[in-house]
C-alpha positions in Angstrom: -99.6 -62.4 52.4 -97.9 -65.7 53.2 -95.0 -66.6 54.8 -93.3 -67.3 51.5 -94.5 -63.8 50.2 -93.3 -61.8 53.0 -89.9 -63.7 53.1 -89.5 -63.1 49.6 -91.0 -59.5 50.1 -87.8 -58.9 52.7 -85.5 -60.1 49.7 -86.9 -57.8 47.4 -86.7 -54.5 49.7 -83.3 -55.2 50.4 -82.6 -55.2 46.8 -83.3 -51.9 46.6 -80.1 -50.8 48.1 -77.8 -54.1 47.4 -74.3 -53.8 45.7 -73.7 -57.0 45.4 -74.9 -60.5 45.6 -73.0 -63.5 47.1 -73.2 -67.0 46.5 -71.2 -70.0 48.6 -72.1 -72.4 45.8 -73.7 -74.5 48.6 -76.8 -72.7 51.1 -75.0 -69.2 51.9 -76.6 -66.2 49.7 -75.6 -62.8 50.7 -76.8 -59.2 49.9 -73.9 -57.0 50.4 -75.7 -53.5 51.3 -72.4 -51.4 50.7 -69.0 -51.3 49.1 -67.3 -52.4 52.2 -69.2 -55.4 52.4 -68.3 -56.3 48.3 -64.5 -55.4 48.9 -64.8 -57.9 52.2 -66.7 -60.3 50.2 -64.2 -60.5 47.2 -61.4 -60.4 49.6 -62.9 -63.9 50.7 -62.7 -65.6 47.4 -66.2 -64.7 46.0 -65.9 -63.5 42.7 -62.9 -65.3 41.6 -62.8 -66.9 38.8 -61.4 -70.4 40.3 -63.7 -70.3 42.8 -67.4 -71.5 43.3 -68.1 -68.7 45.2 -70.3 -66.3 42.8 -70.5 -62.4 43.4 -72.4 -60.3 41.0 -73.1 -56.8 41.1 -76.7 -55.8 41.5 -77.4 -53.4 38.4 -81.1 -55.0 37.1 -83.1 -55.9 40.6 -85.3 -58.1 38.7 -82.1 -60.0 36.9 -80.7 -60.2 40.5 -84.2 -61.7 42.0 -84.1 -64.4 39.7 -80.3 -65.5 40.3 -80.9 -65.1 44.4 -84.0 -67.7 43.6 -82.4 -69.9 41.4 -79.2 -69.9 43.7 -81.7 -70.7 46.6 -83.4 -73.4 44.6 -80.0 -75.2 43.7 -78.9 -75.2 47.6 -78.8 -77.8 49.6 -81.3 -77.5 53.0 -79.6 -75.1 55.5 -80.1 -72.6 52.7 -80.3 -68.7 54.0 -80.1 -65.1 52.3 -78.8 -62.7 54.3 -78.3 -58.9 53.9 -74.9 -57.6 55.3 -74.4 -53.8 55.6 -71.2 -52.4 57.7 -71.4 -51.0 61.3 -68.4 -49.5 62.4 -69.0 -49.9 65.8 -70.2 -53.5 65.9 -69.5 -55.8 62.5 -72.0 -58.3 64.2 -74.9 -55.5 64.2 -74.7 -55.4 60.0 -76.6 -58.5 59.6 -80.3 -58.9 59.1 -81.4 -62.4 57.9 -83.9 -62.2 55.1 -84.8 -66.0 54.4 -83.3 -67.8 57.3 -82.7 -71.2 58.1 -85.6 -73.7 57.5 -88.1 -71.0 57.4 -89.5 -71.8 54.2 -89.5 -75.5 54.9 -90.7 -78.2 57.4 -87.1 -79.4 59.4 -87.8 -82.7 60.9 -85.4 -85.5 62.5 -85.2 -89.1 60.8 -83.0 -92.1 62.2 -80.2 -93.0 60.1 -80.2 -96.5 59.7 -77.3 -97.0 57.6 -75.6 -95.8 61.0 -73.7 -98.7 62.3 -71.9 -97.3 64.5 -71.4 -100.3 66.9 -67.8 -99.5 67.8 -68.4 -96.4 69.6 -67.0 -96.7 73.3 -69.0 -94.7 75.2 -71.7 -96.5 77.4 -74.3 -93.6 77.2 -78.1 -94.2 75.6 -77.3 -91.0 73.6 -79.0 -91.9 70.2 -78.6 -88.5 68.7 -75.3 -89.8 66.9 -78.0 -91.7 64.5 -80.5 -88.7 64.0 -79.8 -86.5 61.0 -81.3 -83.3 59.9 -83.7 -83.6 56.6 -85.6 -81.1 55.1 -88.9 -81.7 52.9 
């Protein structure tokens, strides 16, 4: 199995369980694993109908699969899936990246030349002002 299999492989067995998926409408996709996790996820916009956050409930796994891919292929490159469940004793401990960052795609660095930032005061040779992230 490659990468992209077993990625996609995690995504899947977490679906077994899901309530819930979430959408940011930009690169954050979320599996909320219990009903704590949909009320906290509606209670921060998703799911409203003036708002591009998407929730849907996750009663045909396949049907869900297909949305999480399509929502993934529509964002832009820091793109992630996530599976939140709650943990009473630590809310940090809940979450268990599926997909994360980059992982399905070469990161690399590119200089910015449209950057003319020749006003900028500060005498340093830190170039990293005219580097920007790009994903292939």
């Amino acid at each position: 199995m490659d990468a992209t299999e077993a990625a996609w492989a995690r995504v899947d067995a977490a679906l077994v369980d899901a309530k819930a998926i979430t959408f940011d409408g930009c690169h954050q996709i979320y599996l909320a694993m219990d009903e704590e996790q949909v009320t906290k996820s509606v209670e921060r916009g998703y799911g409203a109908d003036d708002d591009t956050r998407k929730l849907i409930r996750v009663t045909d796994r396949a049907a869900a699969r297909r949305t999480i891919e399509q929502w993934f292929d529509d964002s832009c490159p820091l793109r992630f899936i996530t599976a939140v469940r709650t943990v009473d004793t630590n809310p940090h401990a809940g979450y268990e990246d599926l997909i994360g960052q980059f992982e399905l795609g070469e990161a690399r660095f590119v200089l910015d030349e449209d950057d003319d930032d020749d006003d900028d005061d500060d005498d340093d040779d830190d170039d990293d002002d005219d580097v920007q992230q790009e994903r292939r």
